[in-house]
C-alpha positions as CSV (number, residue, x, y, z in Angstrom):
1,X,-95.3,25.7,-128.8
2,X,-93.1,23.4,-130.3
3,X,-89.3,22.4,-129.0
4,X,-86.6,22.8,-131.8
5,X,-84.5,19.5,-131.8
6,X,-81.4,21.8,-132.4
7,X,-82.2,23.9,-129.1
8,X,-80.9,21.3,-126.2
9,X,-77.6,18.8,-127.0
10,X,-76.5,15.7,-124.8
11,X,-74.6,16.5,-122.4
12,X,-71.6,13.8,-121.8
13,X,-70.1,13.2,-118.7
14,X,-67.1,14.5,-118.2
15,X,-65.6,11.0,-117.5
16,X,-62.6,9.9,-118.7
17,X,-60.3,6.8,-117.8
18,X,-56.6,7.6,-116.9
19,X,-53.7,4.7,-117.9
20,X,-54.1,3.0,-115.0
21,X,-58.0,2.0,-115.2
22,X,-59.4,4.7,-112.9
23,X,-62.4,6.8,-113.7
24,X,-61.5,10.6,-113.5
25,X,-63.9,13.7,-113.2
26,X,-63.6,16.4,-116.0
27,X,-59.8,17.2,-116.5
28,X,-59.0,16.7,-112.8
29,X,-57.3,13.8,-110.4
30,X,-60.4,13.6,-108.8
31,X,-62.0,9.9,-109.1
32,X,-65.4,9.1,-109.7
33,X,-64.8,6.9,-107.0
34,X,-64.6,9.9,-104.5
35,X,-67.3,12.0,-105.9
36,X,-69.9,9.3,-105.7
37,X,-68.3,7.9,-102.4
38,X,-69.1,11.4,-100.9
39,X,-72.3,11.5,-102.8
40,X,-73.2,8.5,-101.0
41,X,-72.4,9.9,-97.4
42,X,-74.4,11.9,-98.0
43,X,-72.7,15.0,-99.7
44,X,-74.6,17.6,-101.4
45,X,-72.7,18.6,-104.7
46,X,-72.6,22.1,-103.2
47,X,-70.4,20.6,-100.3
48,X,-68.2,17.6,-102.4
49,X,-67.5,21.7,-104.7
50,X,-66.3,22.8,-101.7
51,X,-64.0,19.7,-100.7
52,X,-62.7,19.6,-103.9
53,X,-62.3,23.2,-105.7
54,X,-60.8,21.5,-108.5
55,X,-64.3,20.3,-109.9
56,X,-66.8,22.2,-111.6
57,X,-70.3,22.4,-110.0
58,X,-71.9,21.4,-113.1
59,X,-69.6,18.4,-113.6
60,X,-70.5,17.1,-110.1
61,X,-73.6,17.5,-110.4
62,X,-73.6,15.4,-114.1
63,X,-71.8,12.9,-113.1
64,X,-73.9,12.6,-109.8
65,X,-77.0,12.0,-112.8
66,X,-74.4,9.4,-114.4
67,X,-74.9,7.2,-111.4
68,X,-77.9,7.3,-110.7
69,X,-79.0,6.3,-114.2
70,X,-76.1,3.6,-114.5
71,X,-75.8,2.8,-111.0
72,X,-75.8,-1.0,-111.9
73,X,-72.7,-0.8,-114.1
74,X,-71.2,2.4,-111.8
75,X,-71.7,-0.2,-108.4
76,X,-69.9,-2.8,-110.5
77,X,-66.8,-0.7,-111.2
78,X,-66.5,0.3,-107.7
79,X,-67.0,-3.1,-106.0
80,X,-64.1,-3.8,-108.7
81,X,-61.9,-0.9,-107.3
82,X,-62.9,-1.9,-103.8
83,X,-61.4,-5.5,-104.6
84,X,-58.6,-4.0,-105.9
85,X,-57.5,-1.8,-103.1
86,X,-58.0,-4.2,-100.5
87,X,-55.8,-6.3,-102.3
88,X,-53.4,-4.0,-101.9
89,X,-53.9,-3.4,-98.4
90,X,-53.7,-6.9,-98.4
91,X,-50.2,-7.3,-99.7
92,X,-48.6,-4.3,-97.5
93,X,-49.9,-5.7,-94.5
94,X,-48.1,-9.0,-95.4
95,X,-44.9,-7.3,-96.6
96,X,-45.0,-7.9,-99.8
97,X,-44.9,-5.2,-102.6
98,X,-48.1,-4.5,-104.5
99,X,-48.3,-6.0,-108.5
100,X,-48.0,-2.8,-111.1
101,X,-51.5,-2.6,-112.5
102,X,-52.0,-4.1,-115.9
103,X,-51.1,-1.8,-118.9
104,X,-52.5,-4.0,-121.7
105,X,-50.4,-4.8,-125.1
């Protein structure tokens, strides 16, 4: 029995960068940053559905196989939003108001 290549498409993650650099889940505010974050403590997709009824099961669950089969460049871009946050934590603990993020020319 032979598999017609016109049967089964890619699927693409339903990723997509807003303005200001973050990583966003399907058409949603939702962050790839929180989905894995949750996926991480330990989270089913089932339960991070249920915490956020904005995202589709399917979507969690693809983007949950995004990491785990970039999870180099996906731990890079978190470690980089880590960074950034602290560094604003940094700068309202020391009463000074937090730089705009870049926009880019």
């Amino acid at each position: 029995m032979a598999i017609v290549d016109d049967t089964f498409t890619p699927v693409i993650p339903p990723l997509h960068t807003d303005k200001d650099g973050a990583v966003r889940v399907g058409g949603t505010r939702v962050t790839l940053d929180t989905v894995i974050g949750a996926y991480q403590q330990g989270a089913t997709p089932e339960e991070i559905a249920l915490q956020y009824d904005v995202l589709q099961l399917a979507d969690i669950y693809a983007v949950i196989s995004y990491y785990l089969q970039h999870r180099p460049e996906v731990e890079e871009y978190l470690d980089k939003r880590n960074q950034e946050a602290e560094a604003i934590r940094q700068e309202i603990q020391n009463g000074t108001t937090p730089a705009a993020p870049f926009q880019g020319a």
